[in-house]
N, C-alpha and C positions, 0 to 999 in steps of 0.2 A: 484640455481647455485651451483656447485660440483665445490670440490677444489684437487680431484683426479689427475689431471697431474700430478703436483709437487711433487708426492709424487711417480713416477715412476723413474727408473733411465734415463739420458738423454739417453743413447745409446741404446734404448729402442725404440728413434726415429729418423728417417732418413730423410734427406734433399732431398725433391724432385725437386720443383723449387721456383723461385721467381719472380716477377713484380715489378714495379716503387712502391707498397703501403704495400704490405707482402711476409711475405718467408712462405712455405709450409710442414711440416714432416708430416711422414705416422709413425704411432705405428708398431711396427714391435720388442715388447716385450712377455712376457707371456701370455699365454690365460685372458682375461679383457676385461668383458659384455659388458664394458663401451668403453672401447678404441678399441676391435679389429674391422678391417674393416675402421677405421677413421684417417681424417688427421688434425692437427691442422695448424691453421693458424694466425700467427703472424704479431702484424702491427712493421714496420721498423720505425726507424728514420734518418735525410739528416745528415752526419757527421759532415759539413758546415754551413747546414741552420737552420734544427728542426727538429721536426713532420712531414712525408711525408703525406699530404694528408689527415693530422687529422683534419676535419671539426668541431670546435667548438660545445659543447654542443650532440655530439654522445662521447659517450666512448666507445663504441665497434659498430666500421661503419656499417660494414660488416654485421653484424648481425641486429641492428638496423635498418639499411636502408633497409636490403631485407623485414623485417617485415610491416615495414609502407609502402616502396615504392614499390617495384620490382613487392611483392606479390601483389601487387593490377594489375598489369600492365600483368605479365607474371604464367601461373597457377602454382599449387603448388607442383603437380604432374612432373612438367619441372625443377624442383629446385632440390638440395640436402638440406636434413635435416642440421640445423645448431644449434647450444648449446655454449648460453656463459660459459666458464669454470672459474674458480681462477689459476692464475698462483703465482708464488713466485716469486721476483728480484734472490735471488740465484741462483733459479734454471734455468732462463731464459742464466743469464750470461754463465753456463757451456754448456749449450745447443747453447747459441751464439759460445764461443770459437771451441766446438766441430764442427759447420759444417762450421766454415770460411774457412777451406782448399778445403771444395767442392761447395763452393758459385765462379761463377764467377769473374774473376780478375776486370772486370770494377764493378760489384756490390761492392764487397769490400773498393773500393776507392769511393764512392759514401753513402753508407748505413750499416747500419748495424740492427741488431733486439733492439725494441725499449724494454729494458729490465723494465724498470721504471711504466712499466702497470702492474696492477694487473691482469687484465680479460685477454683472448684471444677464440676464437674462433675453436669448432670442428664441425668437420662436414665427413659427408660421404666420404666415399675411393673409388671416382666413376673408377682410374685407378687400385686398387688392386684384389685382391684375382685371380681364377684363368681365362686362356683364352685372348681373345684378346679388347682391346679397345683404343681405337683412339681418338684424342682429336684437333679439325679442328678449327682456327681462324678464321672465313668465311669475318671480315672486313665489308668494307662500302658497301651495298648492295642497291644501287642504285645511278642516275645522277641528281645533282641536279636543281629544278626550274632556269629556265633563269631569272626568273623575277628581281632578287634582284643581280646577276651576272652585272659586270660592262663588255661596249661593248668590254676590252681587252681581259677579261676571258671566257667570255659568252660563245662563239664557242668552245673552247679548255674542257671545264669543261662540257658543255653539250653532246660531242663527245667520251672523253675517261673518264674511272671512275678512282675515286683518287687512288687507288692501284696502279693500272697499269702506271699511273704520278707518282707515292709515288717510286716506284720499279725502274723507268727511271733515278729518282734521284740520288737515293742509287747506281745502278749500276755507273752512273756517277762519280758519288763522289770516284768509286772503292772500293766500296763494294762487289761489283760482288752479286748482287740478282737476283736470277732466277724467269724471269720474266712474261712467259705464264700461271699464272696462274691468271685468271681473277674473281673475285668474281661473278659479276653478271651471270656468266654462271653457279655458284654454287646455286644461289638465283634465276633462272632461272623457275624452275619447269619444263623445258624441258627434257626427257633423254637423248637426244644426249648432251646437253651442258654441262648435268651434269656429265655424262663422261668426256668431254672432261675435264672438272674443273679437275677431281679426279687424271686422266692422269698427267695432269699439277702439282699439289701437288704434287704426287710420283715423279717426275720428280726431280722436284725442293728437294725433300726428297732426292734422290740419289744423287744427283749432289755435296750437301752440306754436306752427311754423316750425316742427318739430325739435321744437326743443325740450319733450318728453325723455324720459331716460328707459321707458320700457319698449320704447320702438325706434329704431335708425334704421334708415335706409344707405347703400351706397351703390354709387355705379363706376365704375372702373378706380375703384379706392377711394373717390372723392364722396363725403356726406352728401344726399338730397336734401334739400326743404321746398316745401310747398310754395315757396314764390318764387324758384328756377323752373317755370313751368315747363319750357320747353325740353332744357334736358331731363327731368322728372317724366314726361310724355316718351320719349325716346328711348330714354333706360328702361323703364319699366312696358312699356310696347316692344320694344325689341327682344329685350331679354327673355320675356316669354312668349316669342313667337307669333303675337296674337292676330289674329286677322281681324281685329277692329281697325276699321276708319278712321275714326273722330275721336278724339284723347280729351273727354270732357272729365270733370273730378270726378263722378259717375262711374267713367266708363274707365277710371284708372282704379277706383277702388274696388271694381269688381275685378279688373286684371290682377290687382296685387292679391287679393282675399284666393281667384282661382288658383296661382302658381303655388302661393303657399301650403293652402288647403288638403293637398294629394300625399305631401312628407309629412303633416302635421299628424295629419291623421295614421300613417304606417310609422314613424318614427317610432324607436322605444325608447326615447331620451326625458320625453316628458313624464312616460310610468313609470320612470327610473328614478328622477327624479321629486316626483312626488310622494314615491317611496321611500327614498332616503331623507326627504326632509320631518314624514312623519313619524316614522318611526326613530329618530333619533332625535324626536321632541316629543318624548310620550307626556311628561309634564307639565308641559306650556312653563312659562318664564314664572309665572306665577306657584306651580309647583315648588321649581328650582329654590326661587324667594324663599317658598314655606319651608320647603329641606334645611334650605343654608338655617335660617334663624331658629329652626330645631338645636342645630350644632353651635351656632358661632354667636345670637342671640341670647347672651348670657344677661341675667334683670340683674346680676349682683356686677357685670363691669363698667366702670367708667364709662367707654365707649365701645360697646359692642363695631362689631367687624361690619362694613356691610357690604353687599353682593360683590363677591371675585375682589375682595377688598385682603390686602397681606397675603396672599398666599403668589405661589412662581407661577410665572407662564409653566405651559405644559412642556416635554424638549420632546424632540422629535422621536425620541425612544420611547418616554411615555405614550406619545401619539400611535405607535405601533404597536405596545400593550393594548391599548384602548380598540383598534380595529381588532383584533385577536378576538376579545371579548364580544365585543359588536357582533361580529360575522358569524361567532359559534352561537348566536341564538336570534337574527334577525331574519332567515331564510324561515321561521317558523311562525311569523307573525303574519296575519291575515286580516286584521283590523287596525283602524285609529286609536284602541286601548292596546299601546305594544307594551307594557310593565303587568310581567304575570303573577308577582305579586304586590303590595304597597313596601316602597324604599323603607328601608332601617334608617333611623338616624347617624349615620357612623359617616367619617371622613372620607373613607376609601368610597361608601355609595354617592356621597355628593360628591367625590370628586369625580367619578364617571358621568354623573347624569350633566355636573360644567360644561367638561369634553365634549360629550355629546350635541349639548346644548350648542356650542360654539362649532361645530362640525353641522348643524340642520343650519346652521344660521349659513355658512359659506355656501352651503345649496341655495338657500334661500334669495341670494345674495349674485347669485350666476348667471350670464346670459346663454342664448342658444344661438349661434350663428350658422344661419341657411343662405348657402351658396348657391343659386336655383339654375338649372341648366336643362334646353331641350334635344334631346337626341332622335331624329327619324333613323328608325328599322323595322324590324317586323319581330312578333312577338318571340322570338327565340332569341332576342340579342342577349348576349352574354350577362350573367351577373353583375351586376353593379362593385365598385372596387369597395377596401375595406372602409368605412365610415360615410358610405355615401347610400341613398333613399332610391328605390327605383320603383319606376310606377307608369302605367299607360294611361293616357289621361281621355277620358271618355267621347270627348268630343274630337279632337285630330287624329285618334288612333295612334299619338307619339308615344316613343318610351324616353319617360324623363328622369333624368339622374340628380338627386340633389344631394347636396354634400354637407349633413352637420354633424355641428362640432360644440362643446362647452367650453367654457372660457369664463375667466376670473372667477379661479376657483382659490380664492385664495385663505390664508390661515384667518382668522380672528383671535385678537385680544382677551385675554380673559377680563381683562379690568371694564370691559363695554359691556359684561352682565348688567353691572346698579344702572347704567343710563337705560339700557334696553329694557329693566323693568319699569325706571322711572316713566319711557316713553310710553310703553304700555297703559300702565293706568290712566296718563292723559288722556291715551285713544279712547280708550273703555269710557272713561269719566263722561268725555266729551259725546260720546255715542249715545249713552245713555239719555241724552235729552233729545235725541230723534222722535220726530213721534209716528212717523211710518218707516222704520227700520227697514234695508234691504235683504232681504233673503236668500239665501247662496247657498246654492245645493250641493253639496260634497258624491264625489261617486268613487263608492268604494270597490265599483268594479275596476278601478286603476290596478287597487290592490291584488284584485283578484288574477288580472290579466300578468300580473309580473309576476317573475322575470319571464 
């Protein structure tokens, strides 16, 4: 373990983004073997509460968890490299004060970087250096099992997938979220749908001056949005080579939709993913609910327990019981019904199916970052290196190398069970008064095609 950060100046590092668990800097100091191309990444703490999402017994999650869990589950070639480092409290504090003015106004009132940690976490700069890369939230990637679905939900949750209810919400609420963008036509493996997916993200990117959380663009580490036109035209015309003239919104959203389009479609990161998110929510939250208040829904107590309510975070050992189990019967499942028979009411079944639950959620919860690159040769060019997308693209006869990767894959909470079913039945609640429902076709040929 290297104790080099600390010993660089902070404005050395810059504030990329941040999540519900850490905030992100990219080095962006003097030439250093060690740091350049890397970003570090800091756990936060609730200003309110504590520890955001500090699971017991992991002192650096992140890193931790992808070692024993992730990498067993997702290959290592699909990962970015990650390095515990030594941090100092001094130096964390000036580097907290320094990016509070570009940290979001609701972050601020909410979080801050938990300066009181020694260690943090580096890892690969899968948006810097130079050219174009895209970084896509692809979401819940499939509908869930009727089986475990009560007769209110059944029809409505089977019919349309949670985004597209998650986004009915939000729009309602007067969010204003743009809402044709439906995941499963991204998890699809079809190309027309996966256009249309791509169509729909840009969409929703201009609409919002990209201030969407399911789509970012960057061009040499720096975020696009839609009213940098000029560099927006130049990154994204450059990057992919295109021999268009004229850089109208048009003629950029068909540039970005073709560069993507040729990985999205070869990648196996999305049937991986889709995979892992459904089969380790064979229940839907709804289930889990009905499990727990089998067990812990006592009519003679006081105060019955409710959802991930008294019980421990899970520790990193259990988390390694739990893939043991997973893996020795998830390779056999070939539908959205992956429970071969109905759970027992017993502790040790619900405490699998939590784990579980809280493990489809951190897929769920992931982004996919594509690095897009174009290489002229002739079709014998060598294989593509390990975690990168090779493909000749039909019209220049190029062979084009793209490079993805998953990223924030990180642990979840048990105690976010009761919100996440509380939010649930809002969406449901609130769907249910649609009167032309949207219809979202799940394809369980993902299933079929994995691994």
């Amino acid at each position: 373990m290297t104790s080099h950060v600390s010993q660089t100046a902070t404005e050395d590092w810059r504030y990329i983004a941040e999540g519900g668990s850490t905030i992100v800097f990219s080095y962006n100091g003097p030439v250093h073997s060690s740091l350049d191309n890397k970003v570090l990444r800091l756990r936060k703490i609730s200003i309110s509460v504590g520890p955001v999402g500090r699971p017991k017994g992991l002192d650096d999650p992140a890193f931790a968890f992808q070692q024993r869990v992730i990498l067993r589950l997702v290959p290592d070639e699909s990962l970015p490299h990650l390095e515990v480092v030594k941090v100092e409290k001094k130096w964390l504090r000036l580097l907290a004060d320094a990016a509070e003015a570009n940290r979001p106004e609701v972050r601020r009132a909410e979080d801050r970087i938990d300066w009181d940690r020694e260690t943090a976490v580096l890892a690969d700069n899968l948006i810097g250096g130079s050219g174009l890369a895209v970084e896509i939230k692809p979401k819940w990637g499939f509908l869930p099992c009727p089986d475990y679905l009560s007769p209110t939900t059944r029809r409505i949750k089977t019919r349309t997938c949670r985004f597209c209810m998650h986004a009915y919400h939000k729009d309602a609420a007067e969010k204003h979220v743009p809402s044709a963008f439906c995941p499963l036509d991204l998890y699809s493996g079809e190309e027309h749908r996966v256009r249309v997916a791509l169509h729909a993200l840009w969409d929703a990117w201009m609409q919002t001056d990209g201030g969407i959380n399911n789509l970012r663009i960057f061009a040499s580490g720096r975020v696009l949005r839609p009213t940098t036109d000029v560099c927006l035209s130049r990154s994204l015309l450059t990057s992919t080579e295109s021999t268009t003239s004229h850089s109208s919104v048009d003629a950029l959203r068909i540039e970005f939709i073709n560069a993507l389009l040729p990985t999205l479609m070869t990648t196996r990161i999305l049937r991986l993913l889709s995979f892992l998110q459904r089969t380790l929510d064979p229940l839907d939250i709804e289930g889990v609910a009905a499990l727990w208040a089998r067990i812990h829904g006592d009519k003679d107590a006081d105060a019955p327990l409710g959802l991930g309510e008294g019980v421990p975070e899970p520790t990193l050992d259990e988390w390694t019981r739990f893939v043991d189990a997973y893996l020795a019967t998830s390779q056999t499942r070939t539908n959205t019904c992956a429970v071969e028979s109905d759970p027992v009411a017993d502790r040790e079944e619900l405490r699998y199916y939590c784990l579980a639950y809280l493990l489809s959620a951190t897929f769920k919860d992931c982004s996919v970052v594509i690095r897009a690159g174009s290489h002229p040769g002739p079709e014998t060019l060598d294989t593509a290196a390990d975690g990168q997308e090779e493909h000749q693209d039909a019209h220049t006869c190029r062979k084009t190398t793209s490079e993805v990767k998953l990223i924030d894959l990180d642990v979840k909470s048990i105690k976010r069970l009761a919100k996440w079913e509380k939010l649930d039945r809002e969406i449901v609640t609130a769907y249910a008064q649609v009167e032309t429902p949207r219809t979202c076709r799940d394809s369980l040929a993902v299933m079929r095609r994995f691994p």
